[in-house]
Biopython code that builds the backbone (N, CA, C, O; Angstrom):
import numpy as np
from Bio.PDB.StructureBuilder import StructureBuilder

atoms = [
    (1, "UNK", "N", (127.777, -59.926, 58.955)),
    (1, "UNK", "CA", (126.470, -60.263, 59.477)),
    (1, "UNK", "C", (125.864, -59.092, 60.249)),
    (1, "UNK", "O", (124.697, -58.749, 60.057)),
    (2, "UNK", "N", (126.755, -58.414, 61.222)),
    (2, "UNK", "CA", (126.052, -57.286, 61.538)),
    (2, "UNK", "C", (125.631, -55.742, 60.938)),
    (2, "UNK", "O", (125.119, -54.719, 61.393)),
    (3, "UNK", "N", (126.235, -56.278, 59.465)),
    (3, "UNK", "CA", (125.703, -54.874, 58.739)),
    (3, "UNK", "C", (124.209, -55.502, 58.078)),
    (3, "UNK", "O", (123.486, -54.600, 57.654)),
    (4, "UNK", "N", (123.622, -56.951, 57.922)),
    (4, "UNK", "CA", (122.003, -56.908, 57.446)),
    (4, "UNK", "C", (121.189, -56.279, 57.897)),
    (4, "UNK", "O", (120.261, -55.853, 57.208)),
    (5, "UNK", "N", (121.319, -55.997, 59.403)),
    (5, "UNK", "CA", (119.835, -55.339, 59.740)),
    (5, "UNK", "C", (120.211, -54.114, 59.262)),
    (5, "UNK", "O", (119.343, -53.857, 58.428)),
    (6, "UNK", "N", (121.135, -53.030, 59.297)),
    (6, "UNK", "CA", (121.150, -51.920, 58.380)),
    (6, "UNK", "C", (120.817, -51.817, 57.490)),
    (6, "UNK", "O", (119.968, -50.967, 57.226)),
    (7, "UNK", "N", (121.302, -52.599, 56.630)),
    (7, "UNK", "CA", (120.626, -53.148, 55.264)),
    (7, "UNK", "C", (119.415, -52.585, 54.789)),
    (7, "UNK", "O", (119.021, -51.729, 53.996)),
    (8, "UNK", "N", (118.781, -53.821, 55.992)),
    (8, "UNK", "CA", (117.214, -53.707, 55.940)),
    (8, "UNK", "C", (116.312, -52.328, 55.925)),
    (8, "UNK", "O", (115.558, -51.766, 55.131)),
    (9, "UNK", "N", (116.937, -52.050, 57.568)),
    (9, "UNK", "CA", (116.554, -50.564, 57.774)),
    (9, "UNK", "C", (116.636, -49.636, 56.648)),
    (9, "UNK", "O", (115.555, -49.268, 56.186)),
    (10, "UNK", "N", (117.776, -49.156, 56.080)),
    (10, "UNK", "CA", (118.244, -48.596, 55.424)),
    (10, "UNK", "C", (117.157, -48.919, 53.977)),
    (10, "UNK", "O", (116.837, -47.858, 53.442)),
    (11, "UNK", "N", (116.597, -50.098, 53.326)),
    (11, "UNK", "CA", (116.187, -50.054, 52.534)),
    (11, "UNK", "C", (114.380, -50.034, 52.882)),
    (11, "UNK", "O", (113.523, -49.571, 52.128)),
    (12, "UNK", "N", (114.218, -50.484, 53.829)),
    (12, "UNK", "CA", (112.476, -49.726, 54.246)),
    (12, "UNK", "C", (112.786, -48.461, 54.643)),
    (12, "UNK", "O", (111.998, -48.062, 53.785)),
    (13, "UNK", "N", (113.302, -47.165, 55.271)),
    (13, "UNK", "CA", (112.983, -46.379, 55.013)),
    (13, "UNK", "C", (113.146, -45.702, 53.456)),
    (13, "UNK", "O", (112.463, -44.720, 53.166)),
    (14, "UNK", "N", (114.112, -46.303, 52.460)),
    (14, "UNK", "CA", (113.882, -45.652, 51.355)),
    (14, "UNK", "C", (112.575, -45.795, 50.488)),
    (14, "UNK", "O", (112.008, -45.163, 49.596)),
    (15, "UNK", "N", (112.347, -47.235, 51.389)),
    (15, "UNK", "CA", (111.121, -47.394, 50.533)),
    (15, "UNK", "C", (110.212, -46.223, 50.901)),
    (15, "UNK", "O", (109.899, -45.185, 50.318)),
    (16, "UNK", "N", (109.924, -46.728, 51.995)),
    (16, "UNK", "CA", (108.768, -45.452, 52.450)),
    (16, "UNK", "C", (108.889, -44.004, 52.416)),
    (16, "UNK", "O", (107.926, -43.258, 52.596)),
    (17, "UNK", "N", (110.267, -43.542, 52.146)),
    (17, "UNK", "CA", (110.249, -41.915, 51.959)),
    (17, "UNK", "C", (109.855, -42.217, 49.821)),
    (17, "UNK", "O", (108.988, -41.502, 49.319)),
    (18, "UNK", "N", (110.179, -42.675, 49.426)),
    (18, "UNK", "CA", (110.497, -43.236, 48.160)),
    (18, "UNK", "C", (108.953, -43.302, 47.453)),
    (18, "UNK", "O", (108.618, -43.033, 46.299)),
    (19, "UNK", "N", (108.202, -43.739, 48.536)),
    (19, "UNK", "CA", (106.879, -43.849, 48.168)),
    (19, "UNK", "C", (105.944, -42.389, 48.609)),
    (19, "UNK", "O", (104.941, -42.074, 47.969)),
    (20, "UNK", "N", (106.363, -41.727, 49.583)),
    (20, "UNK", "CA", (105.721, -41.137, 50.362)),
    (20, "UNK", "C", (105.805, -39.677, 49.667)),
    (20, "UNK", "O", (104.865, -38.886, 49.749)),
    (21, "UNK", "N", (107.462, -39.270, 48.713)),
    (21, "UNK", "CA", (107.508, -38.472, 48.326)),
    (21, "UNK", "C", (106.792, -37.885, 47.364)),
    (21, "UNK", "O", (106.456, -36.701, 47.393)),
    (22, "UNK", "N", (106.420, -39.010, 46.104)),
    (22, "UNK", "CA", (105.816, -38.546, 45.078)),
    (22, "UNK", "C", (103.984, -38.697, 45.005)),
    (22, "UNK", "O", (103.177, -38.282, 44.173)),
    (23, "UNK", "N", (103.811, -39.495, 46.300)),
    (23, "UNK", "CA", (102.352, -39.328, 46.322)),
    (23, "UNK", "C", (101.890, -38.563, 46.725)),
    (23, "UNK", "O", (100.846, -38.197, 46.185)),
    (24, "UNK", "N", (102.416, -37.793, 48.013)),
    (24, "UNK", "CA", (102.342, -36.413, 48.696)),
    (24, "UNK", "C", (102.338, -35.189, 48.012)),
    (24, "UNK", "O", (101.807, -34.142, 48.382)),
    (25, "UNK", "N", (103.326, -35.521, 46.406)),
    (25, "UNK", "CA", (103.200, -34.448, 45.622)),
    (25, "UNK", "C", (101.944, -34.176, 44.726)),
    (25, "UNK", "O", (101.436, -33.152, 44.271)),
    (26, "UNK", "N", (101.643, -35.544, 44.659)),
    (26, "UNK", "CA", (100.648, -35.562, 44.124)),
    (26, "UNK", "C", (98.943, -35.039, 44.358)),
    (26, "UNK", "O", (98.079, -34.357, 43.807)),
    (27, "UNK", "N", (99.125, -35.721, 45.340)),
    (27, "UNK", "CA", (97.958, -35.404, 46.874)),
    (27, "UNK", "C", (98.043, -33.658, 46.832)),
    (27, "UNK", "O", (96.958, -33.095, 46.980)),
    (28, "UNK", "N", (99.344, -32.722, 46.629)),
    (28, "UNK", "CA", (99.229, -31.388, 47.030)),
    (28, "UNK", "C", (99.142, -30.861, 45.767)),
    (28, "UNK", "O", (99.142, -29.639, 45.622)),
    (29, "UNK", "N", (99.080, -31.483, 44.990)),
    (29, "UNK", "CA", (99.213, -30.465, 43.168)),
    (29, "UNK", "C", (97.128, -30.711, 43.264)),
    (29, "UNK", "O", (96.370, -29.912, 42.715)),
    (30, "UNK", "N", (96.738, -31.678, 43.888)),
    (30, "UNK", "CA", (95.334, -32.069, 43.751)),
    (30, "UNK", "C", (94.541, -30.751, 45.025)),
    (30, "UNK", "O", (93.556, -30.053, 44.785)),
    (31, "UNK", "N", (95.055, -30.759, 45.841)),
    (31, "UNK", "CA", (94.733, -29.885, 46.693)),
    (31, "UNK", "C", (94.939, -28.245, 46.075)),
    (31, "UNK", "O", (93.997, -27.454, 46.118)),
    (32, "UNK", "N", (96.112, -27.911, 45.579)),
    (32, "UNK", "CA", (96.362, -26.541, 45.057)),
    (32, "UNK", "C", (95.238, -26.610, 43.975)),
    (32, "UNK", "O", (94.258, -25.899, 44.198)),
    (33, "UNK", "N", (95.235, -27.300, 42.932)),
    (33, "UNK", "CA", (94.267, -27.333, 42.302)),
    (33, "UNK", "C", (92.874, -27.613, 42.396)),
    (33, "UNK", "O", (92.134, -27.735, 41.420)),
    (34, "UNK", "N", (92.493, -27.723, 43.722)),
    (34, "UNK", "CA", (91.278, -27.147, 44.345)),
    (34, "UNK", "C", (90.830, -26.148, 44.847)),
    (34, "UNK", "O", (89.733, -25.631, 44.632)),
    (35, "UNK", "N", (92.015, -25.666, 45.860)),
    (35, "UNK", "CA", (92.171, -24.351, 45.861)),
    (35, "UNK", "C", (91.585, -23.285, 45.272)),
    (35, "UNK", "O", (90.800, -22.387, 45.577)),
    (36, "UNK", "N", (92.455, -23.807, 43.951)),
    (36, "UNK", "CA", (92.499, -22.670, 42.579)),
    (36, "UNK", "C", (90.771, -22.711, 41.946)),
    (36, "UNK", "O", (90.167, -21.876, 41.273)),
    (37, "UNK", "N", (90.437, -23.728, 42.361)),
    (37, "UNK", "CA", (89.043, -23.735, 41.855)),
    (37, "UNK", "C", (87.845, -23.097, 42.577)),
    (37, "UNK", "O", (86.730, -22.988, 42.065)),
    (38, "UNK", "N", (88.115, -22.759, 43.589)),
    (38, "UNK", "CA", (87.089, -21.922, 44.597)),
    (38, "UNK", "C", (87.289, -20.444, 44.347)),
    (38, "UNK", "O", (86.511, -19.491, 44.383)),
    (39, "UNK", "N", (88.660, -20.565, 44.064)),
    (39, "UNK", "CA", (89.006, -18.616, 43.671)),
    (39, "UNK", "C", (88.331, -17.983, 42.542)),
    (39, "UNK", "O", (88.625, -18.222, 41.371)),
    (40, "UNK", "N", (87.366, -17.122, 42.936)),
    (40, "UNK", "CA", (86.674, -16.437, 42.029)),
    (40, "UNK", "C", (87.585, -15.442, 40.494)),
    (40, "UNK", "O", (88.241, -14.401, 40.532)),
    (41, "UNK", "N", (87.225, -16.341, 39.320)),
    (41, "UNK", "CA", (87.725, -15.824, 38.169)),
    (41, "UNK", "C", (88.822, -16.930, 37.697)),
    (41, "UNK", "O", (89.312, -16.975, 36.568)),
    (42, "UNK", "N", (89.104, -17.782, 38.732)),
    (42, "UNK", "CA", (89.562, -19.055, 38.528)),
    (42, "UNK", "C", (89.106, -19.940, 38.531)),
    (42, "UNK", "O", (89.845, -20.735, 37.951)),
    (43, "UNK", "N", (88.403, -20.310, 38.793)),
    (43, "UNK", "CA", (87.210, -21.847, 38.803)),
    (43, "UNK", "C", (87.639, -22.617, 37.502)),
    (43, "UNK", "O", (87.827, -23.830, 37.405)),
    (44, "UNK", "N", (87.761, -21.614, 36.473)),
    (44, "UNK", "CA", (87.618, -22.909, 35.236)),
    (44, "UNK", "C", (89.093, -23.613, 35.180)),
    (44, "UNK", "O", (89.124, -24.763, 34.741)),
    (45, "UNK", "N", (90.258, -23.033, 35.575)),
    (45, "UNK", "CA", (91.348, -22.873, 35.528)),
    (45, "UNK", "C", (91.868, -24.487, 36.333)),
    (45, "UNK", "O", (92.495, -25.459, 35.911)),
    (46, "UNK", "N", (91.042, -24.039, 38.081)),
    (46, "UNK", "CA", (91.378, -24.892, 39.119)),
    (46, "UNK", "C", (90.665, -26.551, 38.344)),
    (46, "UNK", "O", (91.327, -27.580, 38.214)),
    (47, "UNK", "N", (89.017, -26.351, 37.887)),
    (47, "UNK", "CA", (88.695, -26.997, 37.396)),
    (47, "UNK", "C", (89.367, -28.039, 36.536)),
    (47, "UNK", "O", (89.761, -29.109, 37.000)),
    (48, "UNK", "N", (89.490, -27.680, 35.223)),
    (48, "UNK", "CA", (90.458, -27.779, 34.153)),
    (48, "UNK", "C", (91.562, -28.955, 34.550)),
    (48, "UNK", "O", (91.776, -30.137, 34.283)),
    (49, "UNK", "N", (92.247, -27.666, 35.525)),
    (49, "UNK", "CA", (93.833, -28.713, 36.362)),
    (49, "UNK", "C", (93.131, -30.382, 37.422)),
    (49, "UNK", "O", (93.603, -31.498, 37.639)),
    (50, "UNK", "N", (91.974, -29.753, 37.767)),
    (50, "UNK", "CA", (91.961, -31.160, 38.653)),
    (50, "UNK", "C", (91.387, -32.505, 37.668)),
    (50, "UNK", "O", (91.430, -33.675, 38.047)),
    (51, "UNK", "N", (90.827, -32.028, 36.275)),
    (51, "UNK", "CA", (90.145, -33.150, 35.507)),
    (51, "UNK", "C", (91.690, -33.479, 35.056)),
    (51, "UNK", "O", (92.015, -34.666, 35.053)),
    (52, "UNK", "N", (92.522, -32.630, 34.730)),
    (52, "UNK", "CA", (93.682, -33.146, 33.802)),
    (52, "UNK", "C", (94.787, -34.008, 34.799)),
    (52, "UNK", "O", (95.464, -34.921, 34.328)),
    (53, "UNK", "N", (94.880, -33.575, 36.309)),
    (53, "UNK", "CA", (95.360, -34.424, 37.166)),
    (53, "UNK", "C", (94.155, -36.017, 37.220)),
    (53, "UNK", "O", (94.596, -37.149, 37.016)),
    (54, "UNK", "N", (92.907, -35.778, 37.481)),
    (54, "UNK", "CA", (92.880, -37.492, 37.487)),
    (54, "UNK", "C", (92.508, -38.395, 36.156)),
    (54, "UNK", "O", (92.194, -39.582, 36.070)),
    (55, "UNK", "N", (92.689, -37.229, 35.010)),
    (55, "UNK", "CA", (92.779, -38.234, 34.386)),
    (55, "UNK", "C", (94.254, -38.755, 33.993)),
    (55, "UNK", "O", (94.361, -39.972, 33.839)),
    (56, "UNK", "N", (95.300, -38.028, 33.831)),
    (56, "UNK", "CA", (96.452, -38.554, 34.305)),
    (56, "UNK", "C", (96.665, -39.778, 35.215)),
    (56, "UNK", "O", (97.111, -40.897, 34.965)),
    (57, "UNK", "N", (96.224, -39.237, 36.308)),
    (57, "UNK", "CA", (95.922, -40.795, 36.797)),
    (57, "UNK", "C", (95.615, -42.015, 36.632)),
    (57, "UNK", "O", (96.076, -43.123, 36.907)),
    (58, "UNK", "N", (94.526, -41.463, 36.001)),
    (58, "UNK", "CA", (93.585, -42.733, 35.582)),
    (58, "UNK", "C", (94.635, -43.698, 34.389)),
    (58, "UNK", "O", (94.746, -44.883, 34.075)),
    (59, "UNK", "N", (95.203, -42.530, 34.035)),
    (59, "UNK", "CA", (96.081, -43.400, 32.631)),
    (59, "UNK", "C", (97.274, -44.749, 33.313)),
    (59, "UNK", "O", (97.684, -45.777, 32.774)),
    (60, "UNK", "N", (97.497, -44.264, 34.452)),
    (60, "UNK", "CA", (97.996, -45.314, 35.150)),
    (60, "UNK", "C", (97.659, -46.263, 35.962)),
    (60, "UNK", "O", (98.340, -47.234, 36.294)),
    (61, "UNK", "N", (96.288, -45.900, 36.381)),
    (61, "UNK", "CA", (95.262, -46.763, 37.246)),
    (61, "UNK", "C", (94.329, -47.638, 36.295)),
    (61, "UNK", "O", (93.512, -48.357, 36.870)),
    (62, "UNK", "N", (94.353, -47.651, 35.189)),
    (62, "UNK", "CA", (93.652, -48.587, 34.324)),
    (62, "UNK", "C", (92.357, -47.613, 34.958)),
    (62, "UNK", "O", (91.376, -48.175, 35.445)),
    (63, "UNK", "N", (92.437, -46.339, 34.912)),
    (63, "UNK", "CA", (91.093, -45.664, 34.666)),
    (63, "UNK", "C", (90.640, -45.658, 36.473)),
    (63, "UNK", "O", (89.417, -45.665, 36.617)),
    (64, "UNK", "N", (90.977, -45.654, 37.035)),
    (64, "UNK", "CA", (91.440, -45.394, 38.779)),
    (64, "UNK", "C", (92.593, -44.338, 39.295)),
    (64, "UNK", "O", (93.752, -44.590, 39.625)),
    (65, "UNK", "N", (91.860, -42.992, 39.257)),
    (65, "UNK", "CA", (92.875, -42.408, 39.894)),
    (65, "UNK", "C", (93.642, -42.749, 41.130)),
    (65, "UNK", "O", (94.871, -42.679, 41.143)),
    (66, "UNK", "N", (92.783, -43.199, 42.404)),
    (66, "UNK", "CA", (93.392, -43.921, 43.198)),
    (66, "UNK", "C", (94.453, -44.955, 43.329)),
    (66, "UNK", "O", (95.476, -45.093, 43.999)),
    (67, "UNK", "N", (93.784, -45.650, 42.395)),
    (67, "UNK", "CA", (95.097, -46.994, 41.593)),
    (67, "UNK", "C", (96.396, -46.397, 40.753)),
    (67, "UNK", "O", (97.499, -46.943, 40.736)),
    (68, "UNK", "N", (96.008, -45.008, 39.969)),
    (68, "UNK", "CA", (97.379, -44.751, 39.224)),
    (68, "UNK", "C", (98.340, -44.052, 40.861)),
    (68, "UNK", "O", (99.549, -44.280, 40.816)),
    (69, "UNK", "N", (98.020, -43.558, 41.698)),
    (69, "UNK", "CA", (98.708, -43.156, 42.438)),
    (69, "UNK", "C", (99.932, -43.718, 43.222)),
    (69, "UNK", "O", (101.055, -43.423, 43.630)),
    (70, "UNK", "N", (99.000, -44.721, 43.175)),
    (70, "UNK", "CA", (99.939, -46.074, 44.304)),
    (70, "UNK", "C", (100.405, -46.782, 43.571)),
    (70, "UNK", "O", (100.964, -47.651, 44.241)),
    (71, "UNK", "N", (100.592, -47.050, 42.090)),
    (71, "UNK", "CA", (101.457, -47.183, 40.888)),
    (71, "UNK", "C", (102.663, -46.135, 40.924)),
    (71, "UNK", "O", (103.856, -46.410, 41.055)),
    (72, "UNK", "N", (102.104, -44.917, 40.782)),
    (72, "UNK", "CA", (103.413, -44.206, 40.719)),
    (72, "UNK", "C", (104.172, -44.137, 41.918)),
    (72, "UNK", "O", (105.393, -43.979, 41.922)),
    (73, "UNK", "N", (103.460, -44.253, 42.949)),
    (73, "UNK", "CA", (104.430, -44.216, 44.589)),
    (73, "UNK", "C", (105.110, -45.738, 44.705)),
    (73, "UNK", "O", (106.205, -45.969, 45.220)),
    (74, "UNK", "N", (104.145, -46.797, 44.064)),
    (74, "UNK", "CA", (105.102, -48.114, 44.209)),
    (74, "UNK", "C", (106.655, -48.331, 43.167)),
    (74, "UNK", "O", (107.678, -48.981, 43.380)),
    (75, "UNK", "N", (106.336, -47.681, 42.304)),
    (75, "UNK", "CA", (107.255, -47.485, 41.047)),
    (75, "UNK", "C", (108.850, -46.954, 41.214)),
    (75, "UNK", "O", (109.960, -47.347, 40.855)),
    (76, "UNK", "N", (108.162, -45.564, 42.153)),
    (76, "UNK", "CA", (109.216, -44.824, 42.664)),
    (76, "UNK", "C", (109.860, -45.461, 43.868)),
    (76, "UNK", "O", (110.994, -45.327, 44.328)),
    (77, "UNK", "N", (109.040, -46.043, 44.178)),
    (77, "UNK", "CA", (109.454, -46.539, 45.865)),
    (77, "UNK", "C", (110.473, -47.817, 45.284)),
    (77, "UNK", "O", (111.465, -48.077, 45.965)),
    (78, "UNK", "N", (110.237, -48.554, 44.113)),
    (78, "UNK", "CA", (110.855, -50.200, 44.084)),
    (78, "UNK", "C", (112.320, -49.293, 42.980)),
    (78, "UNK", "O", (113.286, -49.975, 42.635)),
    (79, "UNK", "N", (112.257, -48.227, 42.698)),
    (79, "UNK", "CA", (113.553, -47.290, 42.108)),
    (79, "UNK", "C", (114.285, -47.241, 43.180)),
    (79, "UNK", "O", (115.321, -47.900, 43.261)),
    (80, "UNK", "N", (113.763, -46.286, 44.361)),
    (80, "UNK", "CA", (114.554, -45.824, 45.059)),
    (80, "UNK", "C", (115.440, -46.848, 45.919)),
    (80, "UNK", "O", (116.583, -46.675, 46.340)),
    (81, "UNK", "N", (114.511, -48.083, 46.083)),
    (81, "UNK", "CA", (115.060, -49.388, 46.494)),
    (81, "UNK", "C", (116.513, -50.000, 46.023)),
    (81, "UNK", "O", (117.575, -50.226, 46.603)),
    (82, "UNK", "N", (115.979, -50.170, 44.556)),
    (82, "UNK", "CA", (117.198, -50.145, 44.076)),
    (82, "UNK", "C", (118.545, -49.783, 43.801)),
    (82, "UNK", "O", (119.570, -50.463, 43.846)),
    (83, "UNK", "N", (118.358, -48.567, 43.503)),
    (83, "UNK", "CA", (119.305, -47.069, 44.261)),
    (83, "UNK", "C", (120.147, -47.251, 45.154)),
    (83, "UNK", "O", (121.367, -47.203, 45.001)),
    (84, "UNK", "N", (119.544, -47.481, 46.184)),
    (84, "UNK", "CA", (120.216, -48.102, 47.316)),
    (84, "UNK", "C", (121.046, -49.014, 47.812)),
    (84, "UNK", "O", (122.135, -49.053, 48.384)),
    (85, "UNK", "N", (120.123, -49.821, 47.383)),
    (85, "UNK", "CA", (120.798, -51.030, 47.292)),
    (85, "UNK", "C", (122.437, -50.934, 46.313)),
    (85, "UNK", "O", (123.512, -51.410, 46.679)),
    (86, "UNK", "N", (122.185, -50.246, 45.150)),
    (86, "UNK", "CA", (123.053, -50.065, 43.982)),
    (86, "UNK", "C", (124.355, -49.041, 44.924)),
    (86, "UNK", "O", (125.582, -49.108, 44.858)),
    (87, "UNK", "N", (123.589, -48.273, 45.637)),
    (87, "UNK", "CA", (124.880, -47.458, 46.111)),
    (87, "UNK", "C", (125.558, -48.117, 47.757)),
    (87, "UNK", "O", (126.684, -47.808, 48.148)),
    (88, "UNK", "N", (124.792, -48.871, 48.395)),
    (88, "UNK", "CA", (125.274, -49.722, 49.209)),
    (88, "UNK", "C", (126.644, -50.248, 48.856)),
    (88, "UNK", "O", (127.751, -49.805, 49.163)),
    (89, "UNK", "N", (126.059, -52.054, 47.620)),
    (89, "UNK", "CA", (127.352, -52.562, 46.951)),
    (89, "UNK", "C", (128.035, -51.747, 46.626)),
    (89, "UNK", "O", (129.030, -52.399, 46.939)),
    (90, "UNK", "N", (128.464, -50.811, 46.241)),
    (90, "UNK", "CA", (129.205, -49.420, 45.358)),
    (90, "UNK", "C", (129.967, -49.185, 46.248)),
    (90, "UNK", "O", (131.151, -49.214, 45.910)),
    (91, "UNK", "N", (129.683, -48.873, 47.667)),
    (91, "UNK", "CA", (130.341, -48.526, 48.303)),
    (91, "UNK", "C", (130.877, -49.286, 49.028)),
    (91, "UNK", "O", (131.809, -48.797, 49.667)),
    (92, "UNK", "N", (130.628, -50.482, 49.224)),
    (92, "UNK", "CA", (131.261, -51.563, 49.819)),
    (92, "UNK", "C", (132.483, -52.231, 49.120)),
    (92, "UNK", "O", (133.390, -52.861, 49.663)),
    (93, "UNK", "N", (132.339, -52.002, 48.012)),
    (93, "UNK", "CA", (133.488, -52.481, 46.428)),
    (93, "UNK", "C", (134.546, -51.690, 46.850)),
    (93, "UNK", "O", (135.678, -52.144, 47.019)),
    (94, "UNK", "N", (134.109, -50.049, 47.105)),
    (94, "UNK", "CA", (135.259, -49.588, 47.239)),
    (94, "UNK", "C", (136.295, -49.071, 48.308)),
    (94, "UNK", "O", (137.350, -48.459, 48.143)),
    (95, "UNK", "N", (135.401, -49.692, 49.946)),
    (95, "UNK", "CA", (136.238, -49.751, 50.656)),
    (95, "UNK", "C", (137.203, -50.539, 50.682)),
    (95, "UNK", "O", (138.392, -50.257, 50.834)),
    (96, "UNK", "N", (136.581, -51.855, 50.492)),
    (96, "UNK", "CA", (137.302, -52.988, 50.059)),
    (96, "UNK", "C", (136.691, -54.065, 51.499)),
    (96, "UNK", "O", (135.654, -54.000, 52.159)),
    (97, "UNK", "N", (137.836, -54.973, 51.561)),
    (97, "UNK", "CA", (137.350, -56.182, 52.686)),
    (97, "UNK", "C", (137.762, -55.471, 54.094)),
    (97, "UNK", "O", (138.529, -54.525, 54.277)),
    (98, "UNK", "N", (137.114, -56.123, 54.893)),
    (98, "UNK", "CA", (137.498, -55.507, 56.319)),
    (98, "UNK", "C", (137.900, -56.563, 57.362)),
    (98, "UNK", "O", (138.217, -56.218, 58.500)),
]
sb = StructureBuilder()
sb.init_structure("model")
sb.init_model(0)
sb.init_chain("A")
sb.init_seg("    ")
for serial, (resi, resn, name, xyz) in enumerate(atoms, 1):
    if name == "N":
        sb.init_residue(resn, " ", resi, " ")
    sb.init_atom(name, np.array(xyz, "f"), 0.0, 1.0, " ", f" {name:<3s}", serial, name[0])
structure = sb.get_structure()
């Protein structure tokens, strides 16, 4: 009984690094590729990359880049959950009973 709230803990922060990781990447590939679009002789380049990032998106947002984002951060986040959870029991199997 006193290992649930670990549990818990243990599985909201995976959520939230879980979620936090791949949207952040996302969020900064969108930013570099703005960047890249102000740099003179690059514009079409930076351009280019930021239509092909939201429409990527969009392919997961039902045409909402905003919406494909928090798809892919919820996706990753209910993985990493699992994960966890998966390596928790795993490791509890093989200490054995206590």
């Amino acid at each position: 009984m006193n290992r649930f709230p670990h549990f818990l803990r243990s599985l909201l922060l995976t959520s939230l690094l879980s979620f936090a990781v791949p949207t952040l990447t996302l969020a900064g590939g969108f930013v570099i590729a703005e960047a890249i679009a102000h740099l003179p002789g690059l514009t079409n380049l930076g351009q280019s990359a930021v239509k092909q990032l939201l429409q990527f998106l969009s392919t997961f947002g039902s045409g909402h880049p905003l919406q494909g984002a928090i798809v892919i951060g919820l996706t990753c986040s209910v993985v990493g959950v699992l994960f966890d959870a998966y390596a928790l029991s795993r490791y509890q199997n093989l200490r054995g009973p206590e």
